[in-house]
Structure formats: structure tokens, C-alpha cells
SEFI-420326 format. One line per 5 residues: number of its first residue (from 1); for each residue z, y, x of C-alpha. Coordinates in nm, 4 decimals, padded with zeros to 6 digits, m for minus. Layout:
NUM	Z/Y/X | ...
// end
This chain:
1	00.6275/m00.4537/00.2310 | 00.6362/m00.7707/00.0462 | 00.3840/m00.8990/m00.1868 | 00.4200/m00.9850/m00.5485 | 00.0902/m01.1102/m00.6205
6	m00.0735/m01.3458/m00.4042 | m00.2515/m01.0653/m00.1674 | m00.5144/m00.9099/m00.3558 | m00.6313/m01.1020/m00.6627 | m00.9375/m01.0787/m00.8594
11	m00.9269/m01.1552/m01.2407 | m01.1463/m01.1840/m01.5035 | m00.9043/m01.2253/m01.7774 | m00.5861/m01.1201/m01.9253 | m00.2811/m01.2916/m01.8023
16	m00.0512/m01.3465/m01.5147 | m00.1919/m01.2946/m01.1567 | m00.1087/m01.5411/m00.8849 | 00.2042/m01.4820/m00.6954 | 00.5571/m01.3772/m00.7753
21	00.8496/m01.2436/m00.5925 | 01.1927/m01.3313/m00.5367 | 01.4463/m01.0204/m00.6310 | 01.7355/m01.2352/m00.6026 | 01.8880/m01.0766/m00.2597
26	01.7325/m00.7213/m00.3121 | 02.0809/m00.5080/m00.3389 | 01.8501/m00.1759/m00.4540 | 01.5741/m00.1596/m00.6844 | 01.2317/m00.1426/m00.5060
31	00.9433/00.0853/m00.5223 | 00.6653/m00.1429/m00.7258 | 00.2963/m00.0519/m00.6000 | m00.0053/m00.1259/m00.7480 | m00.3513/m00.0924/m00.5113
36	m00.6480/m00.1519/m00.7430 | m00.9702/m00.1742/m00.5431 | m01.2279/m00.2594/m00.8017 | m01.2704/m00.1967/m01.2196 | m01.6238/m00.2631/m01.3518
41	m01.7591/00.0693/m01.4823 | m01.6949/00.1633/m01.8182 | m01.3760/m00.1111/m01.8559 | m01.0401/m00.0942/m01.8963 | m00.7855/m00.2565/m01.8144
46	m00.3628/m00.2568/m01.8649 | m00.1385/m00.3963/m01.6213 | 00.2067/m00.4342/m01.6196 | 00.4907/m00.5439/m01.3505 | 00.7237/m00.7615/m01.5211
51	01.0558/m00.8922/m01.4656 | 01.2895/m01.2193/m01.5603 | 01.6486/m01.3410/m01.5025 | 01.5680/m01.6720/m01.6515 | 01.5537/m01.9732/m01.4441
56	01.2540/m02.1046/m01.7203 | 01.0214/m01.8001/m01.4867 | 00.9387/m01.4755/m01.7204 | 01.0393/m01.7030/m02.0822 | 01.2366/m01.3695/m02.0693
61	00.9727/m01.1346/m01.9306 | 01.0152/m00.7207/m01.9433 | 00.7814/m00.4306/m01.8281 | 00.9005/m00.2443/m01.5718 | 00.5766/m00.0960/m01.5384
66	00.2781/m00.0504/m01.6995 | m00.0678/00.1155/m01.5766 | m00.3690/00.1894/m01.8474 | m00.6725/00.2318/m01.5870 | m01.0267/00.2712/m01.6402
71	m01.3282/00.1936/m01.4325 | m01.5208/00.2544/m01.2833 | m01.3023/00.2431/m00.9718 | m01.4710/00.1256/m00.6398 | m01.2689/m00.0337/m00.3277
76	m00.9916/00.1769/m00.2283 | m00.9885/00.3808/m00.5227 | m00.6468/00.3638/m00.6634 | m00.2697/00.3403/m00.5619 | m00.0073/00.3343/m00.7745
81	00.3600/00.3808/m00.7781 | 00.6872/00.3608/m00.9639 | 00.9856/00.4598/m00.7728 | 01.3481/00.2670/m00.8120 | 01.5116/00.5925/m01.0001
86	01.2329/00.5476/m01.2469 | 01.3140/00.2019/m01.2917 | 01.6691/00.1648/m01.3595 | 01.7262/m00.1584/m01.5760 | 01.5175/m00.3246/m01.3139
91	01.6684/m00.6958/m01.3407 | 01.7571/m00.8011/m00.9034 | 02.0351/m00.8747/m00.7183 | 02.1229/m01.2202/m00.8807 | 01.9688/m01.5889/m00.9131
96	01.6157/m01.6242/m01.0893 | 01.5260/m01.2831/m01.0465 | 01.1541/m01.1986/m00.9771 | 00.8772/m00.9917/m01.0312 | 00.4954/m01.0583/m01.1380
101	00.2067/m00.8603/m01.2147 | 00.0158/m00.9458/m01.5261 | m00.3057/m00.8281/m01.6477 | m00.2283/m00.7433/m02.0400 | m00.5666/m00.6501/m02.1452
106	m00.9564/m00.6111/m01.9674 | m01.2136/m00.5794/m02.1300 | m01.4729/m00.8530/m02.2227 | m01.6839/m00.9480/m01.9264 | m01.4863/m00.6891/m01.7150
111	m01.3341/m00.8345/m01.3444 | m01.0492/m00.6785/m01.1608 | m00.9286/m00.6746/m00.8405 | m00.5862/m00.5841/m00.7588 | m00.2300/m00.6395/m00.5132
116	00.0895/m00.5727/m00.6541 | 00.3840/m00.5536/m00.3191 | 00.7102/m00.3566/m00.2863 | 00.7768/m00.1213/m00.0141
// end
């Protein structure tokens, strides 16, 4: 396992979630995992894996997966997967390559908690 984000985050807003991770010696695509362990009830929330091959980090950034959840989900709740064969333009293997989780929409007044890893 290796983490993207930063262990498990909590957010409260739209936007990038601390942590990325280096792709740049991978020689396969990974499976990208998602474990979300709390969604206020009644929210929403989108969330996306992203990935760049630009050494200014995700200038260049592209979904490789994208999860529309709603809560409310309690701790433990939800795990996610995409599997490499369903990810094939998944940018690794070569300098500046890395991966990020970022929180694309929740809903007003609406926290998150989540940990985005490879196996």
C-alpha cells in the first residue's frame, strides 16, 4: 500500500487533499482506492483521483477517477476501487508523475473524511 493523501484527511471544502504520490518508478498502473469513513447526512460529495506529467504539479491535471457519494456514511462505511485495466491512460512510469485526490464538490457546511492509497 502506499498513500496518496496524507493518511486519512478530513475536509470541509472543495479542493485538493493533502498528500500526493510519486508514479514516477511505478512500471504498471496501480489499483487507486478510496476509504471514505465519514459524509454528513444528507451531503454529497464528488471526488476524483487525478493525475499530472508536469513538473509545475497537476497545471496539467486529469481524472482518472471519479466517485459521486452521498451521506450519510458513518466510519468504515465505504471502500472504493478502480482497477489498472480500467485505467489505461493512467500517466506513470516517467519524471513528474503523481497522483492526488481532490474533493470537486461537498456540499455547503458538509465535512468529509477520506484516504486515497494504491495497493
Amino acid at each position: 500500500m502506499a498513500d496518496i493523501t496524507t493518511g486519512a484527511q478530513t475536509v470541509t471544502a472543495a479542493g485538493p487533499v493533502t498528500g500526493t504520490l510519486s508514479t514516477a518508478t511505478l512500471t504498471a498502473a496501480p489499483t487507486l482506492k478510496l476509504a471514505v469513513t465519514g459524509l454528513t447526512a444528507g451531503a454529497t460529495a464528488r471526488i476524483a483521483i487525478e493525475d499530472t506529467a508536469n513538473s509545475t504539479a497537476f497545471s496539467d491535471a486529469q481524472a482518472a477517477a471519479v466517485w459521486d457519494i452521498e451521506g450519510q456514511v458513518s466510519t468504515n462505511d465505504m471502500d472504493l476501487s478502480v482497477t489498472a485495466d480500467m485505467i489505461p491512460s493512467l500517466r506513470f512510469g516517467t519524471a513528474n508523475n503523481k497522483l492526488r485526490a481532490n474533493v470537486l464538490f461537498l456540499s455547503v457546511g458538509a465535512s468529509l473524511t477520506l484516504h486515497a492509497f494504491t495497493d
